[in-house]
C-alpha positions in Angstrom: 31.0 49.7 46.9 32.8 46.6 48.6 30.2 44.6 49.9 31.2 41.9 52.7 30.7 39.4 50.9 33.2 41.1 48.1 35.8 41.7 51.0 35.3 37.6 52.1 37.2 37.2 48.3 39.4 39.5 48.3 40.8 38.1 51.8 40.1 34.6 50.2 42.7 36.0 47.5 45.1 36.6 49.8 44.7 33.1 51.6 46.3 31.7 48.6 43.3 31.6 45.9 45.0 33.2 42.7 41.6 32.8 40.4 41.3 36.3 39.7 44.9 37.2 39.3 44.9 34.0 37.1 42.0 36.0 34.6 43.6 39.1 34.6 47.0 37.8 33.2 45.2 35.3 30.8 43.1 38.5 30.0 46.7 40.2 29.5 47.3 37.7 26.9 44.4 38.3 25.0 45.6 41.9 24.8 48.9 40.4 23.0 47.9 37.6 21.2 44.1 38.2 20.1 42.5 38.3 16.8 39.0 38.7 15.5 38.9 35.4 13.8 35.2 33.2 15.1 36.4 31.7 18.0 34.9 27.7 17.4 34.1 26.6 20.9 30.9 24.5 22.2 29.0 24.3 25.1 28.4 22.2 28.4 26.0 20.9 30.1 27.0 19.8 34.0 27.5 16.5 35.5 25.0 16.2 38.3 21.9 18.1 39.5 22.9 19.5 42.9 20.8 20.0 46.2 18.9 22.6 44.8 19.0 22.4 41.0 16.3 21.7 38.8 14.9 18.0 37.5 15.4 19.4 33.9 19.0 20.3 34.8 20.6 18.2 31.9 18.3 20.5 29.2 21.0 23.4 29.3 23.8 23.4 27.8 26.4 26.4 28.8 28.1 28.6 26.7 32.2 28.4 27.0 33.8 31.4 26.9 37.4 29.7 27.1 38.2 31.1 23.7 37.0 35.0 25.2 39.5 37.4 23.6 39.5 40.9 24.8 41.5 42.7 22.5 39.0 41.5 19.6 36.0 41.8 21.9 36.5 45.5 22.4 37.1 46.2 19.0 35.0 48.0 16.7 34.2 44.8 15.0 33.6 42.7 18.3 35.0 39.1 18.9 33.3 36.7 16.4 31.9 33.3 18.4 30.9 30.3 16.6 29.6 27.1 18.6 28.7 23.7 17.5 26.1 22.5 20.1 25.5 19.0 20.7 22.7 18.4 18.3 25.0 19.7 15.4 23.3 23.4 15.0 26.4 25.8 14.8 25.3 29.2 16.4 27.4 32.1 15.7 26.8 35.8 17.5 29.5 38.5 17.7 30.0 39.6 21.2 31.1 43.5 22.3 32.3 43.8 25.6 32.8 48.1 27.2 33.1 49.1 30.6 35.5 47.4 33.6 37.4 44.3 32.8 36.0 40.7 32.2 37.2 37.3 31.3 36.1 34.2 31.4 36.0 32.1 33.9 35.5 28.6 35.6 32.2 27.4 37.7 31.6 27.7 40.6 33.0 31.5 40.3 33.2 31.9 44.2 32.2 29.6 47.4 29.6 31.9 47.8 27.6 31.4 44.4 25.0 29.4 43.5 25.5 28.3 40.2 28.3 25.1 40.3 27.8 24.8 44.2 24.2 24.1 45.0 23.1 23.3 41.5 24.1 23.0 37.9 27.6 21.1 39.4 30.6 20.4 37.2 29.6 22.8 34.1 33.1 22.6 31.9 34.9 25.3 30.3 34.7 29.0 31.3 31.1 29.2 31.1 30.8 32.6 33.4 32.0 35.8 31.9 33.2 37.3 35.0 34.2 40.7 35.8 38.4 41.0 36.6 37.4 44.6 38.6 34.7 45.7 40.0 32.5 48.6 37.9 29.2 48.7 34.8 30.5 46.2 32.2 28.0 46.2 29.3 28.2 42.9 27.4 26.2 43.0 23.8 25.7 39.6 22.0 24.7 40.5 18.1 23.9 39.0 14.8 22.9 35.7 17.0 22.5 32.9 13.5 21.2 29.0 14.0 22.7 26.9 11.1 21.0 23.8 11.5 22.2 20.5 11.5 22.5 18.2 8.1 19.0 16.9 7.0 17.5 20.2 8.6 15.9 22.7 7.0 15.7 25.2 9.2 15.3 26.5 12.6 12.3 27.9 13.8 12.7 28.6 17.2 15.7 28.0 20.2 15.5 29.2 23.9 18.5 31.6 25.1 18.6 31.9 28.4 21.1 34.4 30.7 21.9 33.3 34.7 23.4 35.3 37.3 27.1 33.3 37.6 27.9 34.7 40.5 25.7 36.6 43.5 24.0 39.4 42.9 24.4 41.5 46.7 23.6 45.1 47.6 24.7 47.4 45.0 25.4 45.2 42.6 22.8 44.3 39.4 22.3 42.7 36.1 20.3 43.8 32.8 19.3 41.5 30.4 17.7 43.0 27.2 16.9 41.2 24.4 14.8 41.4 20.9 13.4 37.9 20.8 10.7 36.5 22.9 9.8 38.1 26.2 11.6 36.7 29.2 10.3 33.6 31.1 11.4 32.3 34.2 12.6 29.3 33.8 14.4 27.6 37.0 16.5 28.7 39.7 19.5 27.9 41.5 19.2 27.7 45.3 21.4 29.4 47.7 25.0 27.9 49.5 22.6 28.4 52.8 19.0 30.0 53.4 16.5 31.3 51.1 17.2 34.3 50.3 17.3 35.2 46.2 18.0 38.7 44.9 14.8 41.1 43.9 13.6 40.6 40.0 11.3 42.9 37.8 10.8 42.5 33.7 9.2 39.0 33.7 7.0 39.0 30.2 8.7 41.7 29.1 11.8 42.1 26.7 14.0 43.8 29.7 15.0 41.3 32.7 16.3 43.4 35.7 18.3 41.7 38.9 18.6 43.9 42.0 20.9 42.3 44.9 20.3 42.4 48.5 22.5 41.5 51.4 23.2 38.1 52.2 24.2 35.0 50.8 21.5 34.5 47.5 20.6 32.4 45.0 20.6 32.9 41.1 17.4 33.0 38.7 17.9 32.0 35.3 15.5 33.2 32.5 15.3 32.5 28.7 14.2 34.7 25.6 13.3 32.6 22.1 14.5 33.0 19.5 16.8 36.3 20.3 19.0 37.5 17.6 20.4 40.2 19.9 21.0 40.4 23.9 22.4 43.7 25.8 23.6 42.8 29.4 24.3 45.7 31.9 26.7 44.2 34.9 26.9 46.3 37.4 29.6 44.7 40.5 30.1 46.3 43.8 33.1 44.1 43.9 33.1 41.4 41.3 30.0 40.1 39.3 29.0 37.8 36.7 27.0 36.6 34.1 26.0 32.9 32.3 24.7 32.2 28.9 22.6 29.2 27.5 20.9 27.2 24.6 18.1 25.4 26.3 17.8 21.9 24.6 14.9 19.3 25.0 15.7 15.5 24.7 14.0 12.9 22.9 14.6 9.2 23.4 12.8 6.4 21.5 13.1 2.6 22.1 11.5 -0.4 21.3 9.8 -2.9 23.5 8.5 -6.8 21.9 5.5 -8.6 24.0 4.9 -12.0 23.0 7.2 -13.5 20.8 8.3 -12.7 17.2 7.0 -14.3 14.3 10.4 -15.2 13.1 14.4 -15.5 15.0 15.4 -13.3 12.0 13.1 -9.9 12.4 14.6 -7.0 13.4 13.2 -3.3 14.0 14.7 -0.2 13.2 13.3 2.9 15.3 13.8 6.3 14.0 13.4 10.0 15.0 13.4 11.8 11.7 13.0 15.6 10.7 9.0 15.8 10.0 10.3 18.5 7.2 12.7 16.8 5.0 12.7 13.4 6.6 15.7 12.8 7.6 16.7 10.6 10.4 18.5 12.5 13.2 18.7 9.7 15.7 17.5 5.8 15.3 18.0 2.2 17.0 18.0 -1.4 16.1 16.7 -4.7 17.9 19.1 -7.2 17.7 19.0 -10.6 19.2 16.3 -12.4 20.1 15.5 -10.5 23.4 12.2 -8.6 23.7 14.4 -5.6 24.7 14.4 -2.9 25.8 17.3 -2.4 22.7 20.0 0.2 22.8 17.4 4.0 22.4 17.8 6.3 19.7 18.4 9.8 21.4 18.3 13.1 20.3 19.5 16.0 22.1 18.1 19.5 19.9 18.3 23.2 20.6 15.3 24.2 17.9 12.0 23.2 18.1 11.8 20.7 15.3 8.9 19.4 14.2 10.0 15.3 14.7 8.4 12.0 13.5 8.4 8.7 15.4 8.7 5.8 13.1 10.0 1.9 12.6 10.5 0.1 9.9 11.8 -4.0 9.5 15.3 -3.8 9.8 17.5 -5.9 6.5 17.1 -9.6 6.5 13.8 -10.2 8.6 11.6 -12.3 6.9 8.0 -10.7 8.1 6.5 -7.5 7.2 6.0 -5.0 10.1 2.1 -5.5 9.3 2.1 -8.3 10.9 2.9 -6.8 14.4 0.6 -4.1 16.1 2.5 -1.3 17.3 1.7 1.1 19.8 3.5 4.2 20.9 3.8 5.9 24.6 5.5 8.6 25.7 5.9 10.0 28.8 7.8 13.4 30.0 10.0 13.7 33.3 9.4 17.4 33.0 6.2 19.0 33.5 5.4 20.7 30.0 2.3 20.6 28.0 3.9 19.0 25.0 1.5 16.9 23.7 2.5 13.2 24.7 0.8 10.0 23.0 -0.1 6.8 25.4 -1.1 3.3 23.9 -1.8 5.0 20.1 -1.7 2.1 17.3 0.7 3.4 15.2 4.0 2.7 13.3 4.9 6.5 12.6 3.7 9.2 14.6 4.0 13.0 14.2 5.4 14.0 17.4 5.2 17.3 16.9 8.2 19.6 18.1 10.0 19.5 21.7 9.4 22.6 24.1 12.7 23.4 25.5 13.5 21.3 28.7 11.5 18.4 27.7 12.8 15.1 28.9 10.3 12.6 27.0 11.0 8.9 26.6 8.7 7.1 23.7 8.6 3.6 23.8 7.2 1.6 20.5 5.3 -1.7 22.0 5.0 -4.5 19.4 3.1 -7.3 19.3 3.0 -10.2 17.0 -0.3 -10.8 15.8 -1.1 -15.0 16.3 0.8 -17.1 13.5 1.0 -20.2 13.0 2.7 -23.4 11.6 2.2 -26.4 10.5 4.9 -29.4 9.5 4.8 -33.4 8.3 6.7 -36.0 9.3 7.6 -39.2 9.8 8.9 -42.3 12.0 11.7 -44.1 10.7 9.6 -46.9 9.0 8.5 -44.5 6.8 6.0 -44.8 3.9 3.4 -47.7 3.7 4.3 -47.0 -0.3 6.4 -44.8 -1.8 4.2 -42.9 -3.5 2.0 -42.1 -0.1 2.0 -38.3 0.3 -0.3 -35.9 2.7 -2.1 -32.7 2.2 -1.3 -30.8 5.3 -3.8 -27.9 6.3 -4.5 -25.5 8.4 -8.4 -24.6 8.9 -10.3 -21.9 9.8 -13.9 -23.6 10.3 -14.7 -24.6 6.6 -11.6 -22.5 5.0 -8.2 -23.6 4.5 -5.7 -20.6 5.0 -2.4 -22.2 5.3 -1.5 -25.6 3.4 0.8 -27.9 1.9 1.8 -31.2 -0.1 4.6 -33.4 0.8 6.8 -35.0 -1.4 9.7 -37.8 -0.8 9.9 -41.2 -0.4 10.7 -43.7 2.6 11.0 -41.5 5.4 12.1 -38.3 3.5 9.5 -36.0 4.0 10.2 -32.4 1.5 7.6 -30.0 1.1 6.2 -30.8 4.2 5.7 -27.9 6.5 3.0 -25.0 5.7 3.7 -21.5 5.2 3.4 -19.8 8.2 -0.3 -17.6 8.3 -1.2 -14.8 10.4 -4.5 -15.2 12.1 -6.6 -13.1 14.2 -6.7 -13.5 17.7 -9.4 -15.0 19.5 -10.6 -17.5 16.5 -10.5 -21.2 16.3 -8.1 -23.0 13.9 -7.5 -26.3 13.2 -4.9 -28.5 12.4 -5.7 -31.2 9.9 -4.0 -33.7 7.7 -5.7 -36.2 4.8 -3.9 -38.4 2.2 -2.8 -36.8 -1.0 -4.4 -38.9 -4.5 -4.8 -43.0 -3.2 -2.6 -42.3 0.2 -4.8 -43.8 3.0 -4.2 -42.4 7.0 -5.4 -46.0 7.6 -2.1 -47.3 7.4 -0.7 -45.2 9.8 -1.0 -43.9 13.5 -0.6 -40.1 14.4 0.5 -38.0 16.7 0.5 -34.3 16.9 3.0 -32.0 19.1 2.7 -28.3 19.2 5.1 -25.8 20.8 4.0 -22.0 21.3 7.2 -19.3 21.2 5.4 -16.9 23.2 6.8 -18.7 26.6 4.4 -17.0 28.5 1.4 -17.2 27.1 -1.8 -19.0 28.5 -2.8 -20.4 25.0 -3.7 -23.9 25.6 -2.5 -26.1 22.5 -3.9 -29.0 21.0 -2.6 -32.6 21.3 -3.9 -34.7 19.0 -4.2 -33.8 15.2 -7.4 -32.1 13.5 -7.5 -30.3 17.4 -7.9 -26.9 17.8 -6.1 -23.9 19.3 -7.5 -20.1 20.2 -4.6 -18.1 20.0 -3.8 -14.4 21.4 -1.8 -11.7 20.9 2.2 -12.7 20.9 1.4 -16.6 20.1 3.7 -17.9 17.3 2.8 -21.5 17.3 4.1 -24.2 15.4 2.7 -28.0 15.4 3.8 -31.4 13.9 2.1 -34.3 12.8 4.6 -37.5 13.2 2.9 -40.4 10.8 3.9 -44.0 11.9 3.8 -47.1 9.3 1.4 -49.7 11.0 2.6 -53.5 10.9 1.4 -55.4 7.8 -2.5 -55.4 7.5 -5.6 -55.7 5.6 -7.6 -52.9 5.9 -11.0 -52.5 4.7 -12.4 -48.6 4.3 -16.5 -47.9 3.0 -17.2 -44.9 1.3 -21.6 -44.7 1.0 -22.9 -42.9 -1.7 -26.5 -41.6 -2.6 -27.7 -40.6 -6.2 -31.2 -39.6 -6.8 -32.5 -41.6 -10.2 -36.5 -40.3 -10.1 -38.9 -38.2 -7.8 -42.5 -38.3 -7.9 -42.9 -34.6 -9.5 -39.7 -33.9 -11.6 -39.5 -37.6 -12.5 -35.8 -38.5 -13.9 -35.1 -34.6 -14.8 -33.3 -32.9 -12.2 -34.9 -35.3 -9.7 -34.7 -33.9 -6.0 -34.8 -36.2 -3.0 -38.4 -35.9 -1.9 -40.5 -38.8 -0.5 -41.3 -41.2 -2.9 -37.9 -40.6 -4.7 -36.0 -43.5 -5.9 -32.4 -43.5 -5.0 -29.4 -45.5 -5.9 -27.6 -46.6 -2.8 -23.7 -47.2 -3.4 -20.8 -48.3 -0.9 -17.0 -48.3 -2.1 -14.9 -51.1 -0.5 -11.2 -50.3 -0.7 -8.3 -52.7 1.0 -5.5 -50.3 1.6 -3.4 -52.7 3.6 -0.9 -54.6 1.7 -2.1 -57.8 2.8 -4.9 -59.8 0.7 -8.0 -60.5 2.8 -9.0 -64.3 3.7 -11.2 -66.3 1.4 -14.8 -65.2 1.3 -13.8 -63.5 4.2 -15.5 -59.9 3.3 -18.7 -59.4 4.9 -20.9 -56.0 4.6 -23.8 -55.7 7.3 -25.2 -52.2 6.5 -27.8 -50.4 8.5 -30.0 -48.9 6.0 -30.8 -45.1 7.1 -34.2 -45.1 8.7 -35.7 -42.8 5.9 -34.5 -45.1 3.5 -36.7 -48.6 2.1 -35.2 -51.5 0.5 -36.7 -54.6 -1.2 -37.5 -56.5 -4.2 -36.9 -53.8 -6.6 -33.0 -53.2 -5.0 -31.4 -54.7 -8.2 -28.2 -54.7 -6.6 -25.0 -54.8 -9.0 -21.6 -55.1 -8.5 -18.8 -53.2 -10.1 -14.8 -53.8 -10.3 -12.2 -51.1 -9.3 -8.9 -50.1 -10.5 -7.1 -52.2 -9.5 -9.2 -54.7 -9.2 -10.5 -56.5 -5.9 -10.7 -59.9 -7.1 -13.8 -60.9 -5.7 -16.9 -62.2 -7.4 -20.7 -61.2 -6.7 -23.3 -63.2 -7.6 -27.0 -61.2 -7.0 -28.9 -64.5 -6.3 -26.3 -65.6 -3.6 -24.2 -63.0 -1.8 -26.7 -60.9 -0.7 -29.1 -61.2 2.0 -31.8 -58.8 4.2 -32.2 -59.0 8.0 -35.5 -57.3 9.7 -33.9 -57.3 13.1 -33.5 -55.4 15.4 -29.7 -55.5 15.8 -27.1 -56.0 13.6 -26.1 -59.7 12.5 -23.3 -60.9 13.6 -22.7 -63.6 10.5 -24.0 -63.9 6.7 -26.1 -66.7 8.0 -28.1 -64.9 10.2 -29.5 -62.2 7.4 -32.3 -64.4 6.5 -35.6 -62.1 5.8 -37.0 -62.1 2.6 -38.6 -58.8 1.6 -41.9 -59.0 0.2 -42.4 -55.5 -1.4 -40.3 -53.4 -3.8 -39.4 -51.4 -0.9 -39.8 -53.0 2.0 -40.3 -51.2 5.5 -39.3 -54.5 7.3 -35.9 -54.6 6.1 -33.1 -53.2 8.5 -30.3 -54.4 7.2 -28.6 -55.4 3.8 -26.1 -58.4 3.8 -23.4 -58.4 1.5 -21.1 -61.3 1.3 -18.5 -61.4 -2.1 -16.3 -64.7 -2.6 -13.0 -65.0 -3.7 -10.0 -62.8 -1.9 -9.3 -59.6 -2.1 -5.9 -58.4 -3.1 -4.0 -56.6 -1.0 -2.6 -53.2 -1.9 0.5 -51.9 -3.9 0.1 -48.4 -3.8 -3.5 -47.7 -4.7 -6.0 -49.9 -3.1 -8.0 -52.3 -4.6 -11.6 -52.1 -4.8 -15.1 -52.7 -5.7 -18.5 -50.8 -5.2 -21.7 -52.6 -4.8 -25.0 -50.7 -6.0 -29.0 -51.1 -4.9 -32.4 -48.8 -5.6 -33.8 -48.0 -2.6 -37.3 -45.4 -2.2 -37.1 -42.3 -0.2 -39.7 -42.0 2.9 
């Protein structure tokens, strides 16, 4: 039976449209020139959505039937089809075609169908096998194989899915049988204009029936998994059609940096590998010095492979990927109920496999944990003396995790920058320098000038040197201490000393410093300037610690360095005692005279050396002067 509709194309033919003479004569040609060779063909997916197609749209990918040959197709043997879909699976079925004529043909098959006007637009190829008359045409699609792509094992489950390519009116119908998984309803395809859709019966069963009705009507489309065979029954009042499928899901992963990265040079490579096997089916690279997002791996698969989401350094960074935190989101544009990870610390992650018609973007986050740096150097005077060198440290309270040693002369500073350390975010470090061997800092004035490469970051940074900085998450901060060479001086640096000689219990064996202990009392006078001090110049006012009694019994004595100060010490002469209460200003005005051994008057000890002290050449001059003095 001609429905209207059917009679709208058939006057359409005659206004000029030649599509259907145009399949029978290519159909004609089959019947001369076919063979039963596999037909290699692929599939497509179409170029835009349409008003009424489905958000997942770009997850099917549509079997081309260009190559259809109808002379091998009604052969005993059938036609043999081979496709290489996008992700590299080749599926190969042979396909039997009995009953009225058929071809294959372009999309949208008429003005009046759904598919390739409403939705699913610009599919390329033949992708409808169409009928050429109207009548029953049974279409059988056998021996369905899924050879998997290189690096795959094997398949384990695909979606096939069958549409109505054309419109299924009043006496007209379609049959879909398959021995995979039950049919699923899986989108639709709206109609050119109102709502009407043929009737439908089979849903969750292996046999999906489609009953037209009068009117202009849209087009379900259904998928079976995993279907090795598929009988279609088309049944056209004037001319009818049917559409075949792989359902694919998508998978793209890219990489996003926060913070900075710990050096210019490291680069991450972002993978989506086979779980089973592990080979990498799709992956990505940073490059730059951009936080990204980079160019995303993609994978576009027609099984349900079980994937793993993983990074590794790319070749030539310089830091280990332990020293970033990763975390891994994902999120899905379809709704599905594949599992989906959000924020998880991880640098390899098993996804799991796609369900067909997943759109999921994953996005690796990483994070530099805080590093820092820290570097030496100097003005353009240079060195006090050559052979001045400094220790450079960074400190974490009492520990030193990061240091280093310069080396050089004049100005040249070598060795002098740290290796960089990773620290933990939140704690306290400190950046210190001291003199290496006899190198004093007195002969110098620093200043300390830190830069953070984390741009945006909050981290306040210190500013003068032995200051401390907090950092956080993304900090990579660097800092440098710039030494400058003081004009010619002389100056004078104390170094006090205590030894206990005695206590009250223990005596002079492993003496402890208890009250009533006798203790030795040193102080170490260095000139590292390399100017010698005036004549009888040096003068030592020390405040003698409260707990600490001095007196008769000090026995003070006076000891050269290497090299030498040059002074003399006489013990009648150059040293005096003051019981005042502040400090004296000159050697004249230390003028008590203790009168006990140790005396509880005396508040200060006056030292006053003659001669003049040498100046310094390298490694300062010096002398120590000793006194007994009685614990309280």
């Amino acid at each position: 039976m001609i429905h209207e509709q059917d009679w709208d194309r058939v006057r359409g033919m005659t206004r000029g449209s030649f599509r259907h003479v145009a399949a029978l004569f290519l159909a004609l040609l089959m019947l001369v020139f076919g063979g039963g060779h596999a037909q290699a063909a692929s599939c497509f997916y179409a170029t835009s959505q349409g008003s009424t197609g489905p958000t997942n749209w770009n997850s099917y990918c549509w079997l081309d039937f260009s190559g259809y040959n109808d002379t091998a197709a009604r052969s005993g043997a059938g036609q043999a089809m081979s496709y290489t879909l996008p992700d590299g699976t080749v599926m190969t079925f042979t396909l039997k075609i009995s009953g009225a004529g058929i071809n294959g043909a372009t999309s949208p098959s008429w003005s009046g169908a759904a598919i390739g006007n409403t939705a699913f637009i610009g599919i390329g190829g033949r992708p409808i096998l169409y009928q050429t008359a109207a009548g029953t045409t049974t279409a059988s699609i056998t021996n369905i194989v899924m050879t998997p792509p290189a690096g795959v094992s094997q398949i384990t489950s695909y979606m096939f899915v069958a549409a109505d390519g054309e419109s299924s009116n009043e006496g007209e119908s379609l049959s879909f049988q398959t021995n995979g998984g039950n049919w699923v309803a899986l989108d639709t395809a709206g109609p050119t204009s109102g709502s009407l859709y043929p009737t439908t019966s089979g849903l969750g069963t292996q046999t999906f029936t489609v009953t037209g009705v009068g009117g202009t009507v849209g087009a379900n489309i259904v998928g079976s998994s995993t279907a090795t065979s598929l009988n279609t029954t088309i049944v056209g009042g004037g001319l009818q059609g049917v559409m075949f499928a792989v359902r694919f899901a998508s998978i793209r992963l890219n990489l996003q940096l926060t913070g900075a990265r710990a050096a210019a040079a490291d680069q991450f490579t972002f993978a989506i590998n086979a779980t089973n096997g592990g080979s990498t089916l799709a992956s990505g690279t940073s490059t730059g010095t951009g936080n990204g997002p980079f160019t995303a791996a993609s994978l576009t698969t027609a099984s349900a492979l079980p994937l793993t989401l993983a990074q590794t350094m790319a070749a030539g960074s310089v830091n280990p990927l332990t020293d970033y935190r990763s975390s891994l989101t994902c999120t899905n544009t379809t709704s599905s109920s594949t599992p989906l990870p959000s924020g998880v610390i991880t640098t390899s992650f098993s996804f799991g496999a796609l369900q067909f018609g997943d759109l999921v973007t994953c996005t690796f986050t990483n994070t530099v944990f805080p590093h820092m740096q820290l570097t030496k150097a100097l003005a353009t005077s240079g060195r006090r003396f050559n052979t001045d060198q400094f220790v450079m440290n960074i400190n974490q309270g009492s520990t030193t995790i990061a240091t280093t040693t310069t080396t050089g002369t004049g100005a040249t500073v070598t060795n002098g920058t740290t290796p960089q350390v990773m620290g933990a975010a939140g704690t306290a470090y400190a950046f210190t320098e001291v003199g290496s061997g006899t190198t004093s800092l007195t002969q110098y004035t620093s200043a300390m000038t830190c830069t953070n490469a984390f741009t945006g970051s909050s981290t306040a940074l210190p500013t003068t040197v032995g200051g401390t900085v907090t950092p956080q998450m993304g900090d990579v901060i660097s800092c440098t201490i710039t030494n400058t060479r003081r004009a010619t001086n002389a100056t004078l640096t104390l170094v006090k000393t205590s030894t206990v000689l005695s206590d009250p219990v223990n005596g002079g064996t492993n003496p402890k410093m208890i009250p009533g202990a006798i203790v030795q009392y040193s102080i170490l006078v260095s000139n590292t300037g390399p100017t010698a001090v005036d004549s009888n110049s040096v003068l030592l006012i020390d405040s003698m610690p409260v707990q600490m009694r001095v007196g008769t019994a000090a026995t003070p004595t006076f000891t050269q360095g290497t090299p030498t100060s040059g002074l003399t010490f006489n013990a009648t002469n150059d040293i005096r005692y003051s019981n005042a209460a502040s400090a004296p200003t000159t050697y004249a005005g230390c003028t008590y005279t203790p009168t006990s051994a140790y005396d509880a008057a005396v508040k200060f000890i006056c030292i006053n050396p003659k001669g003049t002290m040498a100046g310094s050449t390298g490694t300062p001059p010096n002398f120590t002067i000793s006194f007994r003095t009685q614990m309280q």
